[in-house]
N, C-alpha and C positions, 0 to 999 in steps of 0.2 A: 783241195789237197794238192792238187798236180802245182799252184804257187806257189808253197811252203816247200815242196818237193823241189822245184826249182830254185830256188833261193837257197837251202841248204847246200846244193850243189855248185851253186854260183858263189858263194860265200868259202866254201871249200876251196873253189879253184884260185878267187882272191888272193886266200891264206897262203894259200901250196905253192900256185905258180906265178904269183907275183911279190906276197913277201920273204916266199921261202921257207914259211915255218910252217905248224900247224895249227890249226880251229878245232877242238872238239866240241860236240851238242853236249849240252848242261842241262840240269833238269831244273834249276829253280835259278832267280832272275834280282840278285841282291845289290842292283843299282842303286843310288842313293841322287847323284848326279852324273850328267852326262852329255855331251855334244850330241846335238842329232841334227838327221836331214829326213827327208820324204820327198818318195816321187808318187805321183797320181799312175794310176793306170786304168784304164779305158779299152772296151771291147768287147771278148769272151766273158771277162769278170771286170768289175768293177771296186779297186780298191785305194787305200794308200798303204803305201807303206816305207815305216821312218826306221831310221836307223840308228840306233843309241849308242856311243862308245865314252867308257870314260877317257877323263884326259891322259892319264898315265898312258892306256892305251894309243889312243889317239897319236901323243906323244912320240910311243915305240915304232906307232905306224909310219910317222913323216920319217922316224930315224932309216928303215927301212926301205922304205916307198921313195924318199926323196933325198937324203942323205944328211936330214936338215936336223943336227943335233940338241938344237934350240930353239924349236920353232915358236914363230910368232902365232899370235893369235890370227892375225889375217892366213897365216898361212892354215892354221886349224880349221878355218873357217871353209879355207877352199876344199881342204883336206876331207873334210867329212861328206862335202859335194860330189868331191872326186868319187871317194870311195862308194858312197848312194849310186850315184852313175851307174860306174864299173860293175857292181855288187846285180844292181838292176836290172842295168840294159843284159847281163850275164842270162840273168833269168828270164829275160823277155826269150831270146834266144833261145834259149832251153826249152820252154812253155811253147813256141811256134812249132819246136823239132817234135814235138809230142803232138800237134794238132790244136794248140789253144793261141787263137789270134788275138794279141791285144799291142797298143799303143804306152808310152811313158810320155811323161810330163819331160820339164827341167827342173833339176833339184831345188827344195827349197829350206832352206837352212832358219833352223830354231833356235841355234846358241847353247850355251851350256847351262843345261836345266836338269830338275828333276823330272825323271820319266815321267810318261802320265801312267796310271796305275790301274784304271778304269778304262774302258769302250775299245780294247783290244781284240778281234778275232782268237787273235793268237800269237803268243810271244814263242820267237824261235833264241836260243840263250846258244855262246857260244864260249867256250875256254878257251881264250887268247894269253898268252903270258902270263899266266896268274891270275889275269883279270877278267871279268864276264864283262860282253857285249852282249845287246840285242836286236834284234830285227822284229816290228811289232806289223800285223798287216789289221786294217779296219777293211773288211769287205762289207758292199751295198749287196743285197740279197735283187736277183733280178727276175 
């Protein structure tokens, strides 16, 4: 729970203190398509976890995040890296300050797909402009 706790938090601070707007938690996850990334994590707990945004979102996000009112698809591509990162490495930090030690990967980029729908821990859903994002986390039981 203390990773989901951390991710909520870290996904907050994204929203707030670097796009400027707000994220709220959503109860139900009406993706259809969507960019994602995933980082591994190693240590304490052992998980992935990938990050789903539609493109419109996506989109809002480069317009915000990087000033880029048309972005390209390489740029989306980085974009969604970025964002895993940041969103991430946010949480790793969080989860250390609490007493849970763990490692990240480097992001690794899916493309724009349909979510997967099955073998989730657990989907954290977030209200970004209109549009739901996800954060899915798959933990190894140790």
């Amino acid at each position: 729970m203390l990773l989901q706790e951390a991710l909520i938090e870290a996904t907050r601070y994204f929203t707030r203190d670097i796009l400027d707007t707000e994220a709220e938690l959503f109860d139900s996850c009406p993706l259809t398509e969507a960019w994602a990334a995933s980082i591994d994590i190693t240590g304490d707990i052992e998980s992935t976890v990938t990050i789903h945004i539609p493109q419109k979102s996506l989109e809002k996000m480069a317009l915000l995040f990087l000033c880029e009112e048309t972005p390209t698809e390489e740029v989306l591509t980085d974009l969604i890296g970025e964002i895993a990162n940041l969103i991430i490495g946010r949480a790793k930090v969080t989860a250390k300050e609490k007493g849970l030690d763990i490692t990240i990967s480097t992001p690794r980029f899916h493309g724009n797909q349909e979510p997967i729908k099955g073998g989730a821990d657990r989907h954290i859903n977030f209200l970004f402009e209109g549009e739901v994002f996800s954060i899915t986390t798959h933990q190894e039981q140790r």
